[in-house]
N, C-alpha and C positions, 0 to 999 in steps of 0.2 A: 248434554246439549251444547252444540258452541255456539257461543253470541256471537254479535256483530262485532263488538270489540274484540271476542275472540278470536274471530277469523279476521280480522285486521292485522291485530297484532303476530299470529301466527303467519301470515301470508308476507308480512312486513320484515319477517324474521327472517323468512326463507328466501326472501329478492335479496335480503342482504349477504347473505350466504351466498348465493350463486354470483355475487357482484364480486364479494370475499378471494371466492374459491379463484377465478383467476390470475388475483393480485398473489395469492398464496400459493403454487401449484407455479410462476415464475418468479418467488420472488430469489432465488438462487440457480435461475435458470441465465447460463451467461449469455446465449444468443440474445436475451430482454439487457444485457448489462453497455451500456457506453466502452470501451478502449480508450483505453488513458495510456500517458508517456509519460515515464521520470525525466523532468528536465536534462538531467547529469550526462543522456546521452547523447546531448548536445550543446556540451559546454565549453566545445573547443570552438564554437560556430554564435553562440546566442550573447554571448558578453558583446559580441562587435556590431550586432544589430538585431537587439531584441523584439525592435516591435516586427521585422520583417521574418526572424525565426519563427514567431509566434503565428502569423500568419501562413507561412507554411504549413505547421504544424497542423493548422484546423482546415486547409487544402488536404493535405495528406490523410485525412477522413477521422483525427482523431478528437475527443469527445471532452477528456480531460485532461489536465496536466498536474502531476507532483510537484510541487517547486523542491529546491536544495538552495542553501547556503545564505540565509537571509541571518543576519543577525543581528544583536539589539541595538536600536538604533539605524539599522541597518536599511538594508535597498533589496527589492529583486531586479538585478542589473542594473542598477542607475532609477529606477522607477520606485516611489514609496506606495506602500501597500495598496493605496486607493488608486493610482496610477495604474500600478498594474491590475489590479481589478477591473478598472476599465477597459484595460486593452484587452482582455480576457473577455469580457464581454460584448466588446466589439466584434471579436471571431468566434461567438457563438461557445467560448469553452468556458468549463467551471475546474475550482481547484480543491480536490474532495479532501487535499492534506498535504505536507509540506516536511523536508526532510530540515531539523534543526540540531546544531552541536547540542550532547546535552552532557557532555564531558565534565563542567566547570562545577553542574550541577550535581555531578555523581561524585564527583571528589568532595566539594565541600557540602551539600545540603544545598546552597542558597538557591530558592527559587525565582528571585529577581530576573535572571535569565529567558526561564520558563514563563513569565508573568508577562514576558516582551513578547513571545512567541505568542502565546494567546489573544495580543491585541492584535497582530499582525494576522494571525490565521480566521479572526473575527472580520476584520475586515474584508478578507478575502471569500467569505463563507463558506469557509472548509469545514470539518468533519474532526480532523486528526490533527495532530502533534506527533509526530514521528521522531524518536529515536532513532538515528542513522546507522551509529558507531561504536563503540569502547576503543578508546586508545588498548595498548597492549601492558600499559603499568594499572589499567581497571582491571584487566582479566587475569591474573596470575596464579590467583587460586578458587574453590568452591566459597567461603566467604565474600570474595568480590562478587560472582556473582549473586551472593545472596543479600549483599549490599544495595545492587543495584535494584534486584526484585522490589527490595525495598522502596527505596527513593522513586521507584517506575509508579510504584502504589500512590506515592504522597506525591508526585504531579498527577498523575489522573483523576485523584480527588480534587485538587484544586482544577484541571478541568474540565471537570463534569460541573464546577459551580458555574464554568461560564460556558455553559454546553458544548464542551469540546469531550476528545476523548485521547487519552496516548496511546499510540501502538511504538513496538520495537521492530527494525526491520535487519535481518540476520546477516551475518556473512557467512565463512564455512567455521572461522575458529570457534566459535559456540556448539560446534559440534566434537570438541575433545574432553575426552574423559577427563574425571577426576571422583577416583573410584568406580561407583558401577554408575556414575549418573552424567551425564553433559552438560556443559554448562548451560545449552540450550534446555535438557527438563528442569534447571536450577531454576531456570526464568520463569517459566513457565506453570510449576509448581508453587513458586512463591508470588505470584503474582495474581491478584483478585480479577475473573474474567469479567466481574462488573465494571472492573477499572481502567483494565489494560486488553490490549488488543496488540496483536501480532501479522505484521505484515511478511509474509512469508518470500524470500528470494529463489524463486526450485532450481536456480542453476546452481545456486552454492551447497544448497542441500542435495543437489545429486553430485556437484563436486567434492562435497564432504562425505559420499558415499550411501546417501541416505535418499527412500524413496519418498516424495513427498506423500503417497496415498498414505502411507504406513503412519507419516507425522499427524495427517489428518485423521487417523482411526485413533492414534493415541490420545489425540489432544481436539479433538473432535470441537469445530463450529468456533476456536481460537482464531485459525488465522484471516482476517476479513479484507485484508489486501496478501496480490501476488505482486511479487516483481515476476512478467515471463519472459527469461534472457536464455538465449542457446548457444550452447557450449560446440563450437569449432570442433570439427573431426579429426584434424590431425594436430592441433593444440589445444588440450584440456585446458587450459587457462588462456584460451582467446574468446570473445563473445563473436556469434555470425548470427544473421539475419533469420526469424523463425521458420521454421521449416528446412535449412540448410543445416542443420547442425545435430547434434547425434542425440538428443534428447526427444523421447516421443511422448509429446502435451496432450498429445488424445486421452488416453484414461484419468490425467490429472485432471483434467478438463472435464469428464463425466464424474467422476467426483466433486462437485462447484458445492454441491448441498452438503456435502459433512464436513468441509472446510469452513465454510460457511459465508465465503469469501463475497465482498460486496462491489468493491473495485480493481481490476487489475490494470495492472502498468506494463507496458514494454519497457524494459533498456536494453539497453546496448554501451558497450563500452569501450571498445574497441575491434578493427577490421573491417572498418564500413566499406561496402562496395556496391554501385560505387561512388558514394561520398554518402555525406550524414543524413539528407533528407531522403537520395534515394534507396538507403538502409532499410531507414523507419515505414518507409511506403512498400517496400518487398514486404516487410514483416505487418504493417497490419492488414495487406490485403490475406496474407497467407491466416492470418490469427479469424478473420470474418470468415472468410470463405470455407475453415477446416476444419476452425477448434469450435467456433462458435455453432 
């Protein structure tokens, strides 16, 4: 016999479900996701007039912005963290993570560095702490990178205390052997997926030879940010504007769910045409109207 409390609650169960099922059915559907920009590809133009790049930038239809290059102590362009967080929320944009040195931190331990990032990325209500880079005296052998796994570990604990999270964001050297493994499965391997998170760059991983579908069936629901940058047709090592250049984002892009990817980024980093805003605006109309 069902009571009245039991067809409450049963009936209470099932509205919630149906409320559920849409939230869950897009929640790695990228047409529901915002477009984001790494600042970097506009760094020849945004030091000379930040608050008026910044306004372009949310002209030009985009949703979010990566920052680069903040450090302790430091400014994003001249503006300290709360500064810019308002100009950011003047033009309707949020900043879901921030690319920071973590060089000083992987040679020595010291997270004082790391501890500066976190006030700064709190401020701005991001998401991430991003690892950019390895100089080339971190990457020499399989141990560095097992080093760095490391140390990736013991900042993402420290910030998950202060609700953050670290990802690493790749370039192509993390994809050379050293033996049968890459320094990128070194990373990735050694790295706790409660802790650490992987921002995946597909132009360097198809320049390093590798398909991105294939990293995402490997390492399945790792990488939660793209950089989406394309690689020029007649210079492998020039970036050109999405859809001009010989990389085809359609299947990486029907893959969003086993990637597991939550925000992606445009850069570009050289060959703008024709110049830096009217780049970023070829490439996000082509990223809505294609990929999405």
């Amino acid at each position: 016999m069902t009571t009245r409390r039991k067809f409450i609650k049963e009936t209470g169960l099932l509205a919630a479900s149906f409320a559920l099922a849409p939230a869950l059915s897009h929640a790695f559907a990228p047409a529901q996701r915002p477009v984001g920009i790494q600042l970097y590809s506009l760094r020849e133009i945004i030091g000379k007039d930040v608050k008026g790049v910044i306004e372009k930038v949310a002209k030009a239809g985009f949703k979010e912005v990566e920052t680069y290059g903040y450090a302790p102590q430091g400014s994003f362009w001249g503006l300290n963290p709360k500064e810019f967080k308002a100009l950011l929320d003047t033009n309707g944009l949020k900043s879901p993570s921030g690319h920071f040195s973590f060089e000083n931190y992987i040679s020595t331990g010291n997270l004082d560095d790391i501890k500066a990032y976190i006030d700064a990325s709190n401020v701005l209500g991001a998401q991430y702490v991003v690892a950019p880079w390895l100089g080339e005296n971190l990457r020499k052998t399989a141990d560095d990178y097992k080093r760095t796994a490391e140390r990736l570990n013991v900042a993402g604990e420290l910030c998950i205390k202060s609700g953050l999270k670290v990802a690493y964001h790749n370039h192509g050297f993390e994809f050379d052997k050293f033996g049968d493994k890459t320094g990128f499965d070194i990373l990735l391997t050694g790295t706790d997926p409660n802790l650490v998170d992987y921002e995946l760059d597909l132009y360097w991983a198809v320049f390093a030879g590798h398909d991105p579908v294939e990293l995402f069936k490997k390492y399945p629901r790792r990488f939660k940010m793209w950089h989406v940058k394309d690689m020029d047709k007649a210079k492998k090592n020039w970036n050109t504007e999405i859809g001009n250049g010989s990389i085809d984002f359609k299947p990486i892009f029907a893959k969003a769910s086993l990637s597991g990817v939550k925000h992606i980024y445009l850069e570009q980093e050289t060959n703008y045409k024709p110049d830096h805003i009217g780049s970023i605006k070829t490439s996000i109309d082509f990223i809505k109207k294609s990929l999405l």
